[in-house]
Every structure is written in structure tokens, then in C-alpha cells.
PQR file of N, CA, C, O and H, with PARSE charges and radii, in Angstrom:
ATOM      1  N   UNK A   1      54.337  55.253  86.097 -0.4000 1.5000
ATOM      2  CA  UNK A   1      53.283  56.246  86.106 -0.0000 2.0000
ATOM      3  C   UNK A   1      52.475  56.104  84.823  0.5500 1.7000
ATOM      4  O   UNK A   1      52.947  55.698  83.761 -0.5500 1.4000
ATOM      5  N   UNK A   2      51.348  56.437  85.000 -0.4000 1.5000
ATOM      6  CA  UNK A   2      50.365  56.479  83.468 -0.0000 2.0000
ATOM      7  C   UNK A   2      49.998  57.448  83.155  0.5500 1.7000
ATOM      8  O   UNK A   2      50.191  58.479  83.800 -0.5500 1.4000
ATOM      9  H   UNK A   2      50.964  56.767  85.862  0.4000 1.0000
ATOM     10  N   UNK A   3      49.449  57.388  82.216 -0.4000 1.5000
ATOM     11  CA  UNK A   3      48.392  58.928  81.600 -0.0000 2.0000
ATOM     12  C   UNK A   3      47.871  59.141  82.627  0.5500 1.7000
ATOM     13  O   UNK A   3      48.012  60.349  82.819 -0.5500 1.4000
ATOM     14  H   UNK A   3      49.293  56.551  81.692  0.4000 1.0000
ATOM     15  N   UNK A   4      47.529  58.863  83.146 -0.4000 1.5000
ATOM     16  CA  UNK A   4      45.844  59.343  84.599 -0.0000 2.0000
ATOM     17  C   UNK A   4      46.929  59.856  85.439  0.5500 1.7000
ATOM     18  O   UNK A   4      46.457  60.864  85.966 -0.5500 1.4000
ATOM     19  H   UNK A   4      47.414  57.881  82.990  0.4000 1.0000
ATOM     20  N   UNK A   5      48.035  59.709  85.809 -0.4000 1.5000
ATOM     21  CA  UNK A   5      48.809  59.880  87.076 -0.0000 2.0000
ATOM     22  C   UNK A   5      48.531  61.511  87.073  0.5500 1.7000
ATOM     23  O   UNK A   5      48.282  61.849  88.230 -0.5500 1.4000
ATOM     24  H   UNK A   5      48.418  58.891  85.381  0.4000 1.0000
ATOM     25  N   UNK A   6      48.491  62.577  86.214 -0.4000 1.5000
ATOM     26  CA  UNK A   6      49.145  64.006  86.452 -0.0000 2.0000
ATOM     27  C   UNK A   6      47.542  64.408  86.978  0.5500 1.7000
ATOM     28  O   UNK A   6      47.227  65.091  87.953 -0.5500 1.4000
ATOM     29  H   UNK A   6      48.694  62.302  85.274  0.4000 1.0000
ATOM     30  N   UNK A   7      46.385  63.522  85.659 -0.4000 1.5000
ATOM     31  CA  UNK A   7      45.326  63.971  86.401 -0.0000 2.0000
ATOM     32  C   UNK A   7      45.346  63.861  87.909  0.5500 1.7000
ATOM     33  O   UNK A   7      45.636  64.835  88.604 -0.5500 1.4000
ATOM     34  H   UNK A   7      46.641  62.967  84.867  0.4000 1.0000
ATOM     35  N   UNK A   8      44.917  62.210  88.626 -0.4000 1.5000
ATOM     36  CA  UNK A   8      44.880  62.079  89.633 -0.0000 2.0000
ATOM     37  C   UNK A   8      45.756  63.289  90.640  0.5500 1.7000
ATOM     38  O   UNK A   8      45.183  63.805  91.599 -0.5500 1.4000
ATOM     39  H   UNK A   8      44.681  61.419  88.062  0.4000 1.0000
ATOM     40  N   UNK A   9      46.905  63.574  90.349 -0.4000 1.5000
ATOM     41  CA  UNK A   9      47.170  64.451  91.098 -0.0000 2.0000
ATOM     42  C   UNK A   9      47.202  65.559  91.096  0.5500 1.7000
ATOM     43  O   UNK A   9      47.856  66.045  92.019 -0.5500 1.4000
ATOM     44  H   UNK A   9      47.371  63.155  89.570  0.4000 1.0000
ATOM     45  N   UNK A  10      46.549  66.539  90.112 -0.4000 1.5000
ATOM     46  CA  UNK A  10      45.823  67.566  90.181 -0.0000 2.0000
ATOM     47  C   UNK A  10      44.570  67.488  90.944  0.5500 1.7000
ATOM     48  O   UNK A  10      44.522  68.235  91.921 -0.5500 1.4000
ATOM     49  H   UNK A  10      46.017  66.145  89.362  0.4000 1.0000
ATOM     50  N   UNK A  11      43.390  66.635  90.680 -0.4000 1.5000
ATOM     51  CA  UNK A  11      42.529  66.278  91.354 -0.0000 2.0000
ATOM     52  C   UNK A  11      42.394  66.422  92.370  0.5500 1.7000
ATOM     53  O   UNK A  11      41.501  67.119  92.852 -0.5500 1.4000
ATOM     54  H   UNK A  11      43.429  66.028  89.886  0.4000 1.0000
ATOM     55  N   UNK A  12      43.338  65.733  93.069 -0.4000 1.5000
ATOM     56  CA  UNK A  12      43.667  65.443  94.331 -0.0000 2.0000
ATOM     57  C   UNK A  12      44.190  66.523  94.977  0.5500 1.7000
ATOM     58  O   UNK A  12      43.428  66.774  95.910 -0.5500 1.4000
ATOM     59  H   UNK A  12      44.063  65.167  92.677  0.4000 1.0000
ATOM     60  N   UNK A  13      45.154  67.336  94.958 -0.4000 1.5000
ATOM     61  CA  UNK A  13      45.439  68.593  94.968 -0.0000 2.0000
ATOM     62  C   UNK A  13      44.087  69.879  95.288  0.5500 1.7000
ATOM     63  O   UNK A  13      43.829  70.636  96.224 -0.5500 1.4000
ATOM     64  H   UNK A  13      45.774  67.133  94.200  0.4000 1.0000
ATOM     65  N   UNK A  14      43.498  69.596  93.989 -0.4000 1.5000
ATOM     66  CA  UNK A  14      42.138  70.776  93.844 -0.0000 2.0000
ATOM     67  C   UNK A  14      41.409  70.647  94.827  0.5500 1.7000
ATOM     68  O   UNK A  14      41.269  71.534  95.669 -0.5500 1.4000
ATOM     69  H   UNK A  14      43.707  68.980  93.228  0.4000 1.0000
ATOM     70  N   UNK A  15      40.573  69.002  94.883 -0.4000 1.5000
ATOM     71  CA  UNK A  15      39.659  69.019  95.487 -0.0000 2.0000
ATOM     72  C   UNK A  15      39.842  68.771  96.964  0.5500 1.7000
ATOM     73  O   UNK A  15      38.888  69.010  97.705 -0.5500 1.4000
ATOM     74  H   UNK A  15      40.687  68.282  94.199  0.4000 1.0000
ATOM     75  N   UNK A  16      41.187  68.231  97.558 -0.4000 1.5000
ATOM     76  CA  UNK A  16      41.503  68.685  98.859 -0.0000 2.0000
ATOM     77  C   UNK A  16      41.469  69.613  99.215  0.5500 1.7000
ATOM     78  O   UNK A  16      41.062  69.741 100.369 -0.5500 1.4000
ATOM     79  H   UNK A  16      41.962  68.037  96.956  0.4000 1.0000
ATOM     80  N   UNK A  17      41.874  70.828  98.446 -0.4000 1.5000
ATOM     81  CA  UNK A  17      42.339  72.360  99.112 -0.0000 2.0000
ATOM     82  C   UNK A  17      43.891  72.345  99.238  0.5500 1.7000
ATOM     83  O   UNK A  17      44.352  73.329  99.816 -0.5500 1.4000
ATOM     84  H   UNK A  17      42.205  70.724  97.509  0.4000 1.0000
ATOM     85  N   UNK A  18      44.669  71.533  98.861 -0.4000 1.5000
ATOM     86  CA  UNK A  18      45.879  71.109  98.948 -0.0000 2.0000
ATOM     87  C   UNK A  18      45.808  70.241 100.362  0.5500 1.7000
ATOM     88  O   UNK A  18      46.905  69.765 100.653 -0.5500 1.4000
ATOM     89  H   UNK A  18      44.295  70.733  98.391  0.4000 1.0000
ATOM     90  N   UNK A  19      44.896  69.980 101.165 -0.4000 1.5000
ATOM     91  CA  UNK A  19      45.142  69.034 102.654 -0.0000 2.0000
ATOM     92  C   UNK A  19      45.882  68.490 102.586  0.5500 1.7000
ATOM     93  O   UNK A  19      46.718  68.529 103.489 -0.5500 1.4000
ATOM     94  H   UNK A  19      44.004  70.366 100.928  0.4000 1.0000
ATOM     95  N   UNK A  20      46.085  67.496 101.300 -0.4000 1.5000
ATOM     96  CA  UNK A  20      46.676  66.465 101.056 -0.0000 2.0000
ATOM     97  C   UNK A  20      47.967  66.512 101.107  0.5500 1.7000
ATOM     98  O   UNK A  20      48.603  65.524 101.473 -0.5500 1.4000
ATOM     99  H   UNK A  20      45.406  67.464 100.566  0.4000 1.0000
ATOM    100  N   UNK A  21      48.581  67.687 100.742 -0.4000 1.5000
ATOM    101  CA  UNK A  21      50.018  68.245 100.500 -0.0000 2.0000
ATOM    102  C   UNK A  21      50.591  68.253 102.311  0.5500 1.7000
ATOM    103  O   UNK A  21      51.516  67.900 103.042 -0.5500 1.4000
ATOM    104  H   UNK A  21      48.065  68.490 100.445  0.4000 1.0000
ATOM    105  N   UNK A  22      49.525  68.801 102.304 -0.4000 1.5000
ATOM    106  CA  UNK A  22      49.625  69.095 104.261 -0.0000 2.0000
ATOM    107  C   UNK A  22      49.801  68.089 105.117  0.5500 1.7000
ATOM    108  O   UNK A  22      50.636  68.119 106.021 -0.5500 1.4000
ATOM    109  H   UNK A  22      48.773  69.088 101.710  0.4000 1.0000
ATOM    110  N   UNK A  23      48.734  66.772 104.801 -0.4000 1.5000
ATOM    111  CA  UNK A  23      49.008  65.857 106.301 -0.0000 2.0000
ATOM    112  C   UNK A  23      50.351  64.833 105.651  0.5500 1.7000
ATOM    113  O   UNK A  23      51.121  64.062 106.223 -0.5500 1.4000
ATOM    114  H   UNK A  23      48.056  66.747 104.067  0.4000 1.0000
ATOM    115  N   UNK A  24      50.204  65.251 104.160 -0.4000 1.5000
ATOM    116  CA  UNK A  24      51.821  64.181 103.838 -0.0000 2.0000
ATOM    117  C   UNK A  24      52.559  64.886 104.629  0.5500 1.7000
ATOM    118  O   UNK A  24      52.662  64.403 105.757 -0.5500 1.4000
ATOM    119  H   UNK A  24      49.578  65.878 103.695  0.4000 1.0000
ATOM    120  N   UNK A  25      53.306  66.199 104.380 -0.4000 1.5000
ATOM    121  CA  UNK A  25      54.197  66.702 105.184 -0.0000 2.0000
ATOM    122  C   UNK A  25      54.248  66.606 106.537  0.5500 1.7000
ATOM    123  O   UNK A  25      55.342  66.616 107.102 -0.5500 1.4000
ATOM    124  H   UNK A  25      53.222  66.591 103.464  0.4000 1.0000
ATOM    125  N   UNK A  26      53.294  66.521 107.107 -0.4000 1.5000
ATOM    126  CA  UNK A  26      53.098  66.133 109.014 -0.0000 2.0000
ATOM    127  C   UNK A  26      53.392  64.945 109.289  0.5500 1.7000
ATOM    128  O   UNK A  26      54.099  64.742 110.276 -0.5500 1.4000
ATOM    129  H   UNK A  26      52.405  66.513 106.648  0.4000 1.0000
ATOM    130  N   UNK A  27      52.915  63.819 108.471 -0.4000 1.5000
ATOM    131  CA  UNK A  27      53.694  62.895 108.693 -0.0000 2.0000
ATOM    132  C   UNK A  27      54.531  62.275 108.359  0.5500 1.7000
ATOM    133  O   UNK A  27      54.872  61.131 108.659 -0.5500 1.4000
ATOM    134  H   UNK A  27      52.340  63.984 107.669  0.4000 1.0000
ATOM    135  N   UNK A  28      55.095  63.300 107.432 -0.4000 1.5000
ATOM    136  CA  UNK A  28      56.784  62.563 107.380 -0.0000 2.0000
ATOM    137  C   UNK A  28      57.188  63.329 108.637  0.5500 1.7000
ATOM    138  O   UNK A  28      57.697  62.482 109.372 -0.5500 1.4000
ATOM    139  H   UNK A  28      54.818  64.229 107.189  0.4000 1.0000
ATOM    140  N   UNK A  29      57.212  64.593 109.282 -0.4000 1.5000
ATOM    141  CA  UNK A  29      57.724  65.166 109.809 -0.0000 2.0000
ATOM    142  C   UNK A  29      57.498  64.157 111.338  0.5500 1.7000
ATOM    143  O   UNK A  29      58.374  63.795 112.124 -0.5500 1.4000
ATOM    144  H   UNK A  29      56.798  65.281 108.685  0.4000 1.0000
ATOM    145  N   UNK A  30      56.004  63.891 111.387 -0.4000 1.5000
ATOM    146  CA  UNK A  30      56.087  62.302 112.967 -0.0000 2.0000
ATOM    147  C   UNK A  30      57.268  61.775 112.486  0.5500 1.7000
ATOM    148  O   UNK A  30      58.299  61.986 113.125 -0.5500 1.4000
ATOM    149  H   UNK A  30      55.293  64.185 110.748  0.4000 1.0000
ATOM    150  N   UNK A  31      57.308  60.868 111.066 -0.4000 1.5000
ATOM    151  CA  UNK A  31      57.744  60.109 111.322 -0.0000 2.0000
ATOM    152  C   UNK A  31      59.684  59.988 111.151  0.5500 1.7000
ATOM    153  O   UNK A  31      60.334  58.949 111.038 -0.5500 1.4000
ATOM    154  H   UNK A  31      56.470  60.697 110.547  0.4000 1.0000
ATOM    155  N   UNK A  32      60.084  61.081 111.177 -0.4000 1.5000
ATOM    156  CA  UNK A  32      61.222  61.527 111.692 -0.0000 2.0000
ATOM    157  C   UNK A  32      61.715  61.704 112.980  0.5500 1.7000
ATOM    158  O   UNK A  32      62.912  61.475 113.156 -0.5500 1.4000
ATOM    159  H   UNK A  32      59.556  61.926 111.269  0.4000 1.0000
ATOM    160  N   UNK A  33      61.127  62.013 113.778 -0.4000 1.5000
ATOM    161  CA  UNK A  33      61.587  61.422 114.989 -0.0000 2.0000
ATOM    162  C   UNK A  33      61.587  60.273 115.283  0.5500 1.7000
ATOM    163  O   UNK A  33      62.038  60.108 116.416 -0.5500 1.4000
ATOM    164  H   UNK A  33      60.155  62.199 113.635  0.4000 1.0000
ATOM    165  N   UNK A  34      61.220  59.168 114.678 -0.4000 1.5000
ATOM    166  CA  UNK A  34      61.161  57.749 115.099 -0.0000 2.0000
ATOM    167  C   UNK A  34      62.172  57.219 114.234  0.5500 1.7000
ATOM    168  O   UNK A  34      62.265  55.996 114.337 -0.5500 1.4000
ATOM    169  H   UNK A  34      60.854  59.302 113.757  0.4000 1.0000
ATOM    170  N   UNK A  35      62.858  57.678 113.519 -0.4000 1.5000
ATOM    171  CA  UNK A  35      63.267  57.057 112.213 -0.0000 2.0000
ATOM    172  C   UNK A  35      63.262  55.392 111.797  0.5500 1.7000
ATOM    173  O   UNK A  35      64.003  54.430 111.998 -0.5500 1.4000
ATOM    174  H   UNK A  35      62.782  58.671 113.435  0.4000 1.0000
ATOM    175  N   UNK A  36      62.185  55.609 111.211 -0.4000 1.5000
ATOM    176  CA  UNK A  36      61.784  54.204 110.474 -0.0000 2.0000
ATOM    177  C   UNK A  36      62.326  53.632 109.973  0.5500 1.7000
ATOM    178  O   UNK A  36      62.786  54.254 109.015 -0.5500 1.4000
ATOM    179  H   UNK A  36      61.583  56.390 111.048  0.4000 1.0000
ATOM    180  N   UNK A  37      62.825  52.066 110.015 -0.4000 1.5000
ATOM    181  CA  UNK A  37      63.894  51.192 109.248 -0.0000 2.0000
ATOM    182  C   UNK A  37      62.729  50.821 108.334  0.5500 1.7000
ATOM    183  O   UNK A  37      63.258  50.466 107.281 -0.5500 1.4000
ATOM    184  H   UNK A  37      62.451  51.562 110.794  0.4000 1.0000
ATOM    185  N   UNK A  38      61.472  50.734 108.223 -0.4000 1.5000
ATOM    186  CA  UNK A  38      60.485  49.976 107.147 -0.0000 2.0000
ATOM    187  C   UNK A  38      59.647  50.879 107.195  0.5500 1.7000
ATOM    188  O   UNK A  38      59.454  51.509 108.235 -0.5500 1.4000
ATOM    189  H   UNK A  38      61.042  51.023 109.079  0.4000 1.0000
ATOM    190  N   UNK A  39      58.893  51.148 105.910 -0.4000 1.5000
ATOM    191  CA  UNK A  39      57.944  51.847 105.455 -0.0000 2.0000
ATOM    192  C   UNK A  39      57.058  51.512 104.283  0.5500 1.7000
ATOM    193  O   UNK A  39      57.554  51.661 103.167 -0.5500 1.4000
ATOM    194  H   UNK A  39      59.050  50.637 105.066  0.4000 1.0000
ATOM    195  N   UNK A  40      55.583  50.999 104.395 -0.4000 1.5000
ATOM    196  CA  UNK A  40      54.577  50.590 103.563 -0.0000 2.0000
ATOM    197  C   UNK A  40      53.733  52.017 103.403  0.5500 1.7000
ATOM    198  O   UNK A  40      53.417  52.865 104.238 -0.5500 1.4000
ATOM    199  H   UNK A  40      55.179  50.878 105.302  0.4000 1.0000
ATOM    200  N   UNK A  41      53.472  51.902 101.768 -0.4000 1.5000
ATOM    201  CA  UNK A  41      52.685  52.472 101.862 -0.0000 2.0000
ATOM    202  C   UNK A  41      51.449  52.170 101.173  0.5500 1.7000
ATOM    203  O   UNK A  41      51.272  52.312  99.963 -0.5500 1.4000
ATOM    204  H   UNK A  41      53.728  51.214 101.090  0.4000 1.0000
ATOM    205  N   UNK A  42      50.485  51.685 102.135 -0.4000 1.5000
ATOM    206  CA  UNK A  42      49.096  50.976 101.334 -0.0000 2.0000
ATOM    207  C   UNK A  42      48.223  51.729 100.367  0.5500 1.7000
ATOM    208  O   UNK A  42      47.918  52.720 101.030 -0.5500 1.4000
ATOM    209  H   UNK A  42      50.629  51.571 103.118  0.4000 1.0000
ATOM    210  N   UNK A  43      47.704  51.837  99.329 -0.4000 1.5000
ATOM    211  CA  UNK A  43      46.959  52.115  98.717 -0.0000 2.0000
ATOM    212  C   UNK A  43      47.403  53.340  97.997  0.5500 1.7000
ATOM    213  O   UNK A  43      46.755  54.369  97.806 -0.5500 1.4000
ATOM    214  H   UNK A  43      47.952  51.031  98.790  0.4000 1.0000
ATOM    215  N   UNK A  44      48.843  52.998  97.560 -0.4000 1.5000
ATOM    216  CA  UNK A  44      49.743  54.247  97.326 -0.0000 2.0000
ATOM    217  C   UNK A  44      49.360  54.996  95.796  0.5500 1.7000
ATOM    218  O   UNK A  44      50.207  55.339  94.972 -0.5500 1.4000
ATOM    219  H   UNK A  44      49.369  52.162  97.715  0.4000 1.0000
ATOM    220  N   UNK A  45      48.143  55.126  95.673 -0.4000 1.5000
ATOM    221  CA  UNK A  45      47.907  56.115  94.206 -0.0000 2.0000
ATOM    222  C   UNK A  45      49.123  56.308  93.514  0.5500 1.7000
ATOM    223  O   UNK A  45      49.810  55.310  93.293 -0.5500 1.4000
ATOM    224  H   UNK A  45      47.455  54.847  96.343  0.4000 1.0000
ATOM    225  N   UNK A  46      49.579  57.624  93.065 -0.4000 1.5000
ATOM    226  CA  UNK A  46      50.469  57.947  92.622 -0.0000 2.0000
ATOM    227  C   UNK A  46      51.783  57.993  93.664  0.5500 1.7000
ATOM    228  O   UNK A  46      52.677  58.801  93.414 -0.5500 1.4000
ATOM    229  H   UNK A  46      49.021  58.434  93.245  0.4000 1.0000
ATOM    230  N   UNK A  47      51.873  57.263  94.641 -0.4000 1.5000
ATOM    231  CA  UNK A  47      52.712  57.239  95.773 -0.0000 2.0000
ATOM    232  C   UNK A  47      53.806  58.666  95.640  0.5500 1.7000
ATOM    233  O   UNK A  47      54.995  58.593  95.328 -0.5500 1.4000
ATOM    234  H   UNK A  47      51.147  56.606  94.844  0.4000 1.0000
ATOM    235  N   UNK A  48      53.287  59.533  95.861 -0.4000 1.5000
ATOM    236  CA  UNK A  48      53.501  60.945  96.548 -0.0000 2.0000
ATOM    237  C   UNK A  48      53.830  60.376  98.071  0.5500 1.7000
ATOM    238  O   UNK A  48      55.061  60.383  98.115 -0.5500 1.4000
ATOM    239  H   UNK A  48      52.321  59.592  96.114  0.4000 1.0000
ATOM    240  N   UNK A  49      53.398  59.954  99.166 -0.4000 1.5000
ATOM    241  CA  UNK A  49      53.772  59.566 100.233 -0.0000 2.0000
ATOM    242  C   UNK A  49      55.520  58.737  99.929  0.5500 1.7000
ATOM    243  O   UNK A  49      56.630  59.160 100.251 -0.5500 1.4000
ATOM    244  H   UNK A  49      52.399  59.949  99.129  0.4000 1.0000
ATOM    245  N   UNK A  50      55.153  57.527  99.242 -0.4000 1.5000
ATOM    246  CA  UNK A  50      56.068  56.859  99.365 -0.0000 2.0000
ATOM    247  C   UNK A  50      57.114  57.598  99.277  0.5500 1.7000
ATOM    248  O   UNK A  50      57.886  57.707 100.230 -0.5500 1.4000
ATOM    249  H   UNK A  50      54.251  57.183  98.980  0.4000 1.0000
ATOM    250  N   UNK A  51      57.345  58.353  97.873 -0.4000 1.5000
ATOM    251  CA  UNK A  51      58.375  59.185  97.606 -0.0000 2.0000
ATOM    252  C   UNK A  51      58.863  60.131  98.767  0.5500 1.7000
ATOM    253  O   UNK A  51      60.001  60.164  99.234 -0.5500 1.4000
ATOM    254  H   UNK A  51      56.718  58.265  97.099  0.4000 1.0000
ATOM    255  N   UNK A  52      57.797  60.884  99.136 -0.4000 1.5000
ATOM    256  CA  UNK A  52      58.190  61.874 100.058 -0.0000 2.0000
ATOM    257  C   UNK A  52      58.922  60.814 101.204  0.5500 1.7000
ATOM    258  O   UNK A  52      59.990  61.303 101.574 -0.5500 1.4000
ATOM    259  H   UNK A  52      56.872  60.857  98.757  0.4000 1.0000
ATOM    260  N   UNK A  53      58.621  59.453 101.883 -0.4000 1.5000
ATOM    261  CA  UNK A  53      59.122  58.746 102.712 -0.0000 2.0000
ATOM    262  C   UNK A  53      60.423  58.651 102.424  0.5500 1.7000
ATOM    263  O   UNK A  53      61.135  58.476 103.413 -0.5500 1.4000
ATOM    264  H   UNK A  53      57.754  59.056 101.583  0.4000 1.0000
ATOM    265  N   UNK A  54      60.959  58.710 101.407 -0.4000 1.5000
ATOM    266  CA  UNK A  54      62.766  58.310 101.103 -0.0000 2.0000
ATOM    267  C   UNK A  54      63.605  59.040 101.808  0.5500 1.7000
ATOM    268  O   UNK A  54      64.648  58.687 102.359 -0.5500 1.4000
ATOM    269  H   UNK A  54      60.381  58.852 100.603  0.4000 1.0000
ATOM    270  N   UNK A  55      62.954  60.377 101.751 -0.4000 1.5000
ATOM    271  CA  UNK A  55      64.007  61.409 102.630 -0.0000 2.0000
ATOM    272  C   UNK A  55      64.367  60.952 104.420  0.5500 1.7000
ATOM    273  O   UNK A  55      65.374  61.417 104.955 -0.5500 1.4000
ATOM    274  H   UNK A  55      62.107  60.663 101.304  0.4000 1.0000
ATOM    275  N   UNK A  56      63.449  60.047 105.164 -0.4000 1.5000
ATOM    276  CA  UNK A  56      63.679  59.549 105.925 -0.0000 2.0000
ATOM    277  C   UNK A  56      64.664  58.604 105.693  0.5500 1.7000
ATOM    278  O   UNK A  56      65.128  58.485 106.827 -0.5500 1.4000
ATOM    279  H   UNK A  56      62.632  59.669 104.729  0.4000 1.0000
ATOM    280  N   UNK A  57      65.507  57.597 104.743 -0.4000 1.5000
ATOM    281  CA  UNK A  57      66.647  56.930 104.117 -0.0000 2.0000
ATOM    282  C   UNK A  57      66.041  55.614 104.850  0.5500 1.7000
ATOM    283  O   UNK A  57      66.744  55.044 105.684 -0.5500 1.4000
ATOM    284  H   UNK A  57      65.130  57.694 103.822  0.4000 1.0000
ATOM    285  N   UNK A  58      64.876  55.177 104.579 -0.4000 1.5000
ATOM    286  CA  UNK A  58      64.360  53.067 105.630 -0.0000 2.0000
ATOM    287  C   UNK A  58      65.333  52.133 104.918  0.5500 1.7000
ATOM    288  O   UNK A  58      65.783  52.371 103.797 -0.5500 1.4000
ATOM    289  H   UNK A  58      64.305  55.640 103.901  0.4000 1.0000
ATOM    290  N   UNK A  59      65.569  51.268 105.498 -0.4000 1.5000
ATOM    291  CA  UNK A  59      66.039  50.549 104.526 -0.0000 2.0000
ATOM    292  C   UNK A  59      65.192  49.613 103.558  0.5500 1.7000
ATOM    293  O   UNK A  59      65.586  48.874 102.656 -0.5500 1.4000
ATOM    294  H   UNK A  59      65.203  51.074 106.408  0.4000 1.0000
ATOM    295  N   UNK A  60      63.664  49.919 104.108 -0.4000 1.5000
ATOM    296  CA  UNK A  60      62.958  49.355 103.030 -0.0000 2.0000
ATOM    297  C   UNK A  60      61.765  49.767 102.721  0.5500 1.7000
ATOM    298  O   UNK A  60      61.162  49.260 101.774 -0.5500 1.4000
ATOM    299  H   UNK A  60      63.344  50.520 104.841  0.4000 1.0000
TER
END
């Protein structure tokens, strides 16, 4: 993580309205019923997604 990381995710946070907080949670929640053995996450900013993805346990 860097200096910019806490910004970026305040930012991101604010100027969504929190959305952002929102469609992460929806789709981890899809993607729990499928349970995923692999998981990318492209263009992962401060990878908030990725992280939140672990709780699904992929093996990669």
C-alpha cells in the first residue's frame, strides 16, 4: 500500500455515495453461490475487492 492508498479510498468512498461498498458486497455475495476456485481481480486499485474475495477461500 502507499501514501495515496487511504486517500484513494476515501475518495472513492465519498464520491460514490459509498456504491462502491455496495456492488463489492453483491458480488461477493453472486459469487458465493458459485464458489470460485480462481479469482482475478483486474485493475485492482487498492484491491478492496480482492481482499473482500478471500472470504470465498479460491485457491487462487
Amino acid at each position: 500500500m502507499t501514501i495515496f492508498s487511504p486517500r484513494y479510498d476515501f475518495l472513492n468512498h465519498f464520491l460514490s455515495l459509498g456504491i462502491d461498498i455496495w456492488w463489492r458486497q453483491q458480488a461477493i455475495r453472486q459469487l458465493r453461490n458459485s464458489t470460485p476456485r480462481r479469482i482475478l481481480d483486474v485493475a485492482t486499485g487498492t484491491a478492496d475487492f480482492a481482499i473482500a474475495s478471500l472470504r470465498l477461500r479460491p485457491e487462487k
